[in-house]
N, C-alpha and C positions, 0 to 999 in steps of 0.2 A: 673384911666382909665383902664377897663380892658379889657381882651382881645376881646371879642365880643362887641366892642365899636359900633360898626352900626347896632347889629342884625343881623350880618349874618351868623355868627361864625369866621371871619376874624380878623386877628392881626391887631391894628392899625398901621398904617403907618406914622404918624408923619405928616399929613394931616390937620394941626389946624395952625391957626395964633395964636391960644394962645401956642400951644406948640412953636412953633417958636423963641416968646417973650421969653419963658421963656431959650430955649437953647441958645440967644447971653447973657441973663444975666450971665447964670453960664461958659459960656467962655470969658467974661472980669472978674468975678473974680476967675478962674481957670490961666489965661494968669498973672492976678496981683500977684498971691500967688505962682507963677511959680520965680519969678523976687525975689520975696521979701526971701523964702525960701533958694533957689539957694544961693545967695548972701549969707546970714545968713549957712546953711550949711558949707561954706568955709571957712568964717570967726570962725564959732565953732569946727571946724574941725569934724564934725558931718557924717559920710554917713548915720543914719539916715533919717535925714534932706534932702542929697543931692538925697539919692533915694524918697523920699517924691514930695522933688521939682519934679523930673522928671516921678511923676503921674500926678502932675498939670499940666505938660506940655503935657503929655500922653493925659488927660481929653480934652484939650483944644483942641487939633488937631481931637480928637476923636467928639466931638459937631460940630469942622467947615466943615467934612467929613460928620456927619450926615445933618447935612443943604444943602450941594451942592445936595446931592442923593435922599432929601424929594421929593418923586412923580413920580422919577424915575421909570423905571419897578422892578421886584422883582430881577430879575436876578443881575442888578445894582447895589442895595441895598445890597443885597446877600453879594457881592463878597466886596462893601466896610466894611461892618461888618468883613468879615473875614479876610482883612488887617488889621482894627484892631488889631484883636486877634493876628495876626503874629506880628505885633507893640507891643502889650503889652508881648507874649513871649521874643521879643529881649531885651528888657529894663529886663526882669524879670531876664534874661541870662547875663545882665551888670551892674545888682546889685549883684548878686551870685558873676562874678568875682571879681568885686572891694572889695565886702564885704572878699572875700578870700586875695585881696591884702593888705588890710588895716589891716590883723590880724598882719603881720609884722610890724605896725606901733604904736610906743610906745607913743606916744602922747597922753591926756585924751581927748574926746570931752567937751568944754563947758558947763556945766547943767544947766547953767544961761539962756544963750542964745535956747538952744534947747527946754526948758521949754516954755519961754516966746511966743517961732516962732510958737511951739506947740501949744499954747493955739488959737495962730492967725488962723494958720494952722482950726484946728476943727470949728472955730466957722465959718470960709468960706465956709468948706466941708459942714456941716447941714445944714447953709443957701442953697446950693448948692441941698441938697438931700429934704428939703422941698417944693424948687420951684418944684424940677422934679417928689416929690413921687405920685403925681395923673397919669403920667405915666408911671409910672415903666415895663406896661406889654406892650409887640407888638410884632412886629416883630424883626428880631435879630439886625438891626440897631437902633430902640428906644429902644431895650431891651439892649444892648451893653452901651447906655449911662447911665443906672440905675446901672449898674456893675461897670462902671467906678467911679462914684459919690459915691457910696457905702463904692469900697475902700477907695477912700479918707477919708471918714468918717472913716473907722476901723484904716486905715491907721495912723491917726495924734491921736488917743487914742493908741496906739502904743508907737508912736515916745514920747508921754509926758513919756509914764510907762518907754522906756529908757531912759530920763533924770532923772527919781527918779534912777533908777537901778544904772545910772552911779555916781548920787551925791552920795549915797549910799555905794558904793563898792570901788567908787575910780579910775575904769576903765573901759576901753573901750569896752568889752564884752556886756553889756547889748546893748549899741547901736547896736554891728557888729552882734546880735542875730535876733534884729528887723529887720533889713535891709535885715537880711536873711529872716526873717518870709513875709516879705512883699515882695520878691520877689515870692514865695512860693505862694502868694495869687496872685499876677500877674498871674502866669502863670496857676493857678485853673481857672481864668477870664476867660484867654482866651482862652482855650479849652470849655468851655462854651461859649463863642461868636462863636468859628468856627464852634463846632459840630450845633448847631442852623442854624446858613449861610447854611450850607453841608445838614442840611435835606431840605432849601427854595427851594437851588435850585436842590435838587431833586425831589423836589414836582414840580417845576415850568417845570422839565423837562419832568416829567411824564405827567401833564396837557398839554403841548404841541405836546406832544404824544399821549395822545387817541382824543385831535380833532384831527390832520392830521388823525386818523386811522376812523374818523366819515367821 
């Protein structure tokens, strides 16, 4: 779908019941792989995994904010896009810490388990990223969920290469590398979701400013 989806030069707005359809799919298996990761994370003593999981929960919350806001006015739209983005900075800011706390932790993560959740992990994200790739482009609240489905996708080819790094080497660095590298791309995201938000609702204020001046 791309940006001048009605001819008019206009961002789509997430205006489809087929886009609809498709964003409660990829937030029951965004919410599933939230559950299922998390859990496995703690169990492999992974922060790989546990920052992973807390994209899928990231994604999932970020889809059910896109839905309440479909059709809203822009301003609306705007401002929940760039909660987002302030959502996905803080999480990127509590994998940076934990990843710094857990370098004091001598324990190996799992390569068994991280591998395996990995593989679950990707094959969720792509299905995820195929339902939504006909909308990738719109405005910064449908463009916001193509960024977040994305990650996940780079996200869990990540998380597998630290579980090769860790069977490998023996220790916990490849993980506590990932976990930083993925925080890293959070917070790329979501400067990219706010600056987008920041120019809408410029423009929407500027547009309400030369009618009142007509």
């Amino acid at each position: 779908m791309g940006v001048d989806c009605c001819g008019h030069g206009t961002a789509f707005e997430g205006m489809s019941a087929d886009y609809k359809r498709r964003l409660w799919a990829v937030i029951a298996i965004n919410a599933g792989m939230f559950l299922v990761e998390m859990s496995a994370g703690a169990l492999a003593g992974s922060q790989a995994l546990q920052a992973d999981a807390l994209d899928f929960f990231g994604d999932a919350a970020t889809y059910g904010i896109s839905l309440a806001v479909i059709g809203s006015a822009l301003r609306v739209r705007a401002w929940a896009a760039f909660a987002k983005g302030v959502s996905l900075t803080l999480m990127a800011l509590w994998v940076f810490g934990a990843t710094a706390y857990h370098v004091l932790v001598l324990d190996v993560p799992r390569a068994d388990v991280m591998g395996i959740v990995g593989v679950m992990a990707l094959a969720a994200n792509v299905a995820s990223v195929l339902i939504l790739v006909r909308y990738k482009d719109g405005d910064a609240n449908v463009r916001s969920v193509w960024l977040c489905s994305r990650n996940d996708a780079i996200g869990n080819v990540a998380v597998m290469l630290a579980a090769l790094g860790v069977w490998a080497s023996a220790t916990r660095w490849p993980d506590l590398i990932v976990a930083a590298v993925m925080a890293g791309l959070f917070l790329y995201s979501s400067v990219q979701i706010m600056r987008q938000s920041l120019r809408e609702l410029r423009s929407e204020r500027t547009g309400v400013l030369e009618t009142a001046a007509r």
